[in-house]
C-alpha positions in Angstrom: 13.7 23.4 -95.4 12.4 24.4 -98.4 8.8 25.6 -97.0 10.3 27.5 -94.2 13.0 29.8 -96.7 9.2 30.2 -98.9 7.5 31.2 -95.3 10.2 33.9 -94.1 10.4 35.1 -98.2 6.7 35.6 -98.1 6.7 37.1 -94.2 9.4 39.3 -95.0 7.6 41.0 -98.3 4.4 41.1 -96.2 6.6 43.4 -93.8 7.6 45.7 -96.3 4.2 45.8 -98.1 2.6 47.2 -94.3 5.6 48.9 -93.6 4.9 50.7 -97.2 1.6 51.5 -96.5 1.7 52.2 -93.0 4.6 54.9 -94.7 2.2 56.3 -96.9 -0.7 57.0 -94.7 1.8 58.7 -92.0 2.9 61.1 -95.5 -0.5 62.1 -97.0 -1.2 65.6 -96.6 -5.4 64.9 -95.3 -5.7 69.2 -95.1 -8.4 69.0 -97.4 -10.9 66.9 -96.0 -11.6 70.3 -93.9 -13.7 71.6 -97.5 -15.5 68.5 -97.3 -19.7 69.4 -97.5 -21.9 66.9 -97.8 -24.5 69.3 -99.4 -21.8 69.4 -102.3 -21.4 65.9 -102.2 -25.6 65.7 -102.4 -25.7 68.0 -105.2 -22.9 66.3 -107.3 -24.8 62.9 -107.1 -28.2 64.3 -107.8 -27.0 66.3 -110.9 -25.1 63.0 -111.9 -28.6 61.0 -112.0 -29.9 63.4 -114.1 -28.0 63.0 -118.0 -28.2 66.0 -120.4 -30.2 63.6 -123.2 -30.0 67.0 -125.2 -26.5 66.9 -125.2 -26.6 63.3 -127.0 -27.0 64.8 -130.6 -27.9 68.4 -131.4 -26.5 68.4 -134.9 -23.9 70.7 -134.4 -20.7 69.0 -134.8 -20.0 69.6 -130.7 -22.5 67.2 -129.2 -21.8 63.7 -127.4 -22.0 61.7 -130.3 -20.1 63.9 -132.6 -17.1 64.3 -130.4 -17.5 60.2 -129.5 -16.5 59.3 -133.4 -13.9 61.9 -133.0 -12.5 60.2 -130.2 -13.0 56.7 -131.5 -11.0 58.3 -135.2 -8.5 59.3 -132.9 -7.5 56.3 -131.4 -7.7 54.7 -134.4 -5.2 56.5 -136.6 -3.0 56.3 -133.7 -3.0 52.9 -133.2 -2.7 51.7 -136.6 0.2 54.8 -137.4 1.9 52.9 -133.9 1.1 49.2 -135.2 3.1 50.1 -138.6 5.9 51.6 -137.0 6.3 49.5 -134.3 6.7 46.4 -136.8 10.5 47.8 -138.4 11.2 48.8 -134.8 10.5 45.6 -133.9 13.0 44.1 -136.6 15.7 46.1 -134.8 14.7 45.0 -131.6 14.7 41.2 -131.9 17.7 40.1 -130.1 17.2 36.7 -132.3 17.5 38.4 -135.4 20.9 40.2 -134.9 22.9 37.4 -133.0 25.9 38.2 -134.7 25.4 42.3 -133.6 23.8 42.3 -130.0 24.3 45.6 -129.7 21.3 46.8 -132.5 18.9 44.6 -130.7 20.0 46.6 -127.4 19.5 49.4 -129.6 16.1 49.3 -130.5 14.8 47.9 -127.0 16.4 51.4 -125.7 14.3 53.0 -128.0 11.1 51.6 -127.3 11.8 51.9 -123.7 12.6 55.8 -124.0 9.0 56.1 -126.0 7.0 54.4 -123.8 8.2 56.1 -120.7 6.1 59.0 -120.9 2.7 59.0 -121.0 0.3 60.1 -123.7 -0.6 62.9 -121.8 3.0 64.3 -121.6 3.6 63.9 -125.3 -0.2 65.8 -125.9 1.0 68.8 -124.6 4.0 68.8 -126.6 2.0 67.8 -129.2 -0.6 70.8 -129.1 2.3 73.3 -128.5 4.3 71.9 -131.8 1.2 71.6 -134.4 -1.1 73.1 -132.3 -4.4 72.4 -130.3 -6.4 69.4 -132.2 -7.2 66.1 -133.2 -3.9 65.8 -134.8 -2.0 66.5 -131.7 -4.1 63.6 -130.0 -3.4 61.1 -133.1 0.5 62.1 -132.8 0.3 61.5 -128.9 -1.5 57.8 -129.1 0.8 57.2 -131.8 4.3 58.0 -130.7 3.6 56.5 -126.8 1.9 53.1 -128.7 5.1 52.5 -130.6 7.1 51.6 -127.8 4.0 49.4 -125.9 3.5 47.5 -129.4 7.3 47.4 -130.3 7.9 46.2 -126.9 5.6 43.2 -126.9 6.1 42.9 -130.7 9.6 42.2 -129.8 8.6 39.6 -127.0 6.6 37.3 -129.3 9.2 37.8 -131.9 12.0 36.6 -129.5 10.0 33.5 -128.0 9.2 32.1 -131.4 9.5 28.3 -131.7 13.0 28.0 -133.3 12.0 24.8 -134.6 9.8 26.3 -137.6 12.8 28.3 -138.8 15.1 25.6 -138.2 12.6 23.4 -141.0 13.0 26.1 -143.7 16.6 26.5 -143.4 16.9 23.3 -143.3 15.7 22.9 -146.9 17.5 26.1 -147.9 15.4 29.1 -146.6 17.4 32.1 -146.5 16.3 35.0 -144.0 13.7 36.8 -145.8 12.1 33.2 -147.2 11.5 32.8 -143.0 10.7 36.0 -142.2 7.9 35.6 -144.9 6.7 32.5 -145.1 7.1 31.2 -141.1 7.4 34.5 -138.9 4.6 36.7 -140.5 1.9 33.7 -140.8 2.7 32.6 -137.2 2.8 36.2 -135.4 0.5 38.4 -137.9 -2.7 37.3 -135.5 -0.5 37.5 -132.4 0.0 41.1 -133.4 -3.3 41.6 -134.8 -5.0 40.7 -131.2 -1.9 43.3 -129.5 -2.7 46.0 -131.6 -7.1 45.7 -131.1 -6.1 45.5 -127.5 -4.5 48.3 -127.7 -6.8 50.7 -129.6 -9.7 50.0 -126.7 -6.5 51.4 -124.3 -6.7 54.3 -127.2 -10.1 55.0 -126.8 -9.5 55.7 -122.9 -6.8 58.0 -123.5 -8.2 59.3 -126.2 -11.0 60.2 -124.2 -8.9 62.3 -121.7 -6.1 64.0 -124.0 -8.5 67.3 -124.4 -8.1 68.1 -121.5 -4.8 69.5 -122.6 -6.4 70.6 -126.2 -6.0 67.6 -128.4 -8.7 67.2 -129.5 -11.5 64.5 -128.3 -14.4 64.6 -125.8 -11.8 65.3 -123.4 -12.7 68.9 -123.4 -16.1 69.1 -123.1 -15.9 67.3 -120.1 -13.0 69.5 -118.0 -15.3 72.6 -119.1 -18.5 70.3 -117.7 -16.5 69.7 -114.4 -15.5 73.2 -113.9 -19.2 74.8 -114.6 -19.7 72.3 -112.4 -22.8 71.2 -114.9 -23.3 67.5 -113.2 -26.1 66.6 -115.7 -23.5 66.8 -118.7 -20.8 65.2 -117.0 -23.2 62.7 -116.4 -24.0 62.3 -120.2 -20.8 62.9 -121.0 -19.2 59.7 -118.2 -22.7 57.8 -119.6 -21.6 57.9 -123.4 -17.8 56.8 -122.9 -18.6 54.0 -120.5 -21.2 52.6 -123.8 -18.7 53.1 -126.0 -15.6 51.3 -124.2 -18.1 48.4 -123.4 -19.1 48.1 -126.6 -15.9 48.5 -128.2 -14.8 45.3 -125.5 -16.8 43.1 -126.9 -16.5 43.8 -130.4 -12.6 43.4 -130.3 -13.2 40.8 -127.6 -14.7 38.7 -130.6 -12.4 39.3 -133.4 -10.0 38.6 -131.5 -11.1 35.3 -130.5 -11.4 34.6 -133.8 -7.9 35.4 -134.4 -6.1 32.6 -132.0 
């Protein structure tokens, strides 16, 4: 009885999946396959096999490698100005924490629900219209979006703690800060330690496209490559960021298998 309710569950969502798709192919708009050239397509391709090594590192402050740090400093103010905020947030979010007022916990979820909504492109524009076009707009971006992703899973591990632990210290007289201290922080600092090095590789990916919209980056060197339509740039340009994502993986890969 039980197999055949799992069989019509799972034949009724496979339904709805083709029914879904079979929606979306009936709604796209295919008008502009009618520009497709080949000889475009050729000439894209070929330009992308050949890489702009000049572009690498000219010394003056606007080449690959230049705007890659930048890009890389970005991220990483961001994540660490999100990882510090999202730690109080996270206090207020913990429904654990406030059992005896459910309604702060609700609170603060709300919050990091409402800041994690909008991407980090959304909040870059606002960004470069309130302080202006720059690598602070980009840092402000990261930031503000990351402090609702961390608070959010912040709150999780908080929440799904083993009780146990903080029953022990109370137990013996522990009041709240003697747990938060001495129990929570040892037993979810390299949790949050491994979230927040997760995050800042998800950093360097924004990061990468947030000057498009003028924050700052090698986001903008790339958009102007792409319109000049100068293939061997973009090609650096693609080149350099897939490196320095890959390498960035396995660096934080390691630390944070030493963290667990």
């Amino acid at each position: 009885m039980i197999l055949k309710e799992v069989k019509k569950t799972t034949w009724a969502w496979s339904c709805l999946f083709v029914l879904l798709f079979l929606f979306a192919m009936m709604t796209l708009d295919y008008s502009s396959l009618s520009t497709f050239s080949l000889t475009l397509g050729q000439e894209v391709i070929r330009g992308l096999s050949q890489p702009d090594w000049a572009f690498f590192y000219d010394g003056s402050g606007e080449d690959l490698f230049s705007l890659l740090l930048l890009t890389l400093a970005i991220a990483c103010l961001g994540t660490m100005i999100a990882t510090i905020c999202a730690i109080p947030i996270t206090l207020i979010s913990a429904a654990n924490l406030w059992q005896s007022a459910p309604w702060v916990a609700k609170f603060g979820k709300t919050f990091c629900n409402i800041l994690r909504a909008f991407p980090e492109l959304v909040y870059a524009i606002i960004f470069v219209k309130i302080v202006g076009p720059g690598p602070f707009a980009g840092v402000m971006a990261i930031g503000v979006h990351q402090v609702g992703m961390l608070g959010k899973l912040f709150t999780e591990e908080m929440e799904s703690m083993n009780d146990h632990l903080i029953e022990e210290v109370q137990a013996v007289g522990g009041n709240f800060w003697q747990t938060m201290f001495f129990v929570r922080v040892p037993y979810l600092a390299p949790i949050y330690s491994s979230f927040a090095l997760n995050h800042f590789e998800i950093a360097v990916r924004s990061a990468a496209t947030l000057g498009l919209v003028g924050a700052g980056g090698i986001g903008a060197p790339l958009i102007f490559a792409i319109q000049t339509r100068s293939w061997s740039k973009v090609s650096i340009i693609l080149l350099g960021v897939v490196v320095t994502v890959f390498l960035l993986d396995q660096l934080t890969g390691i630390i944070r298998k030493k963290l667990r």
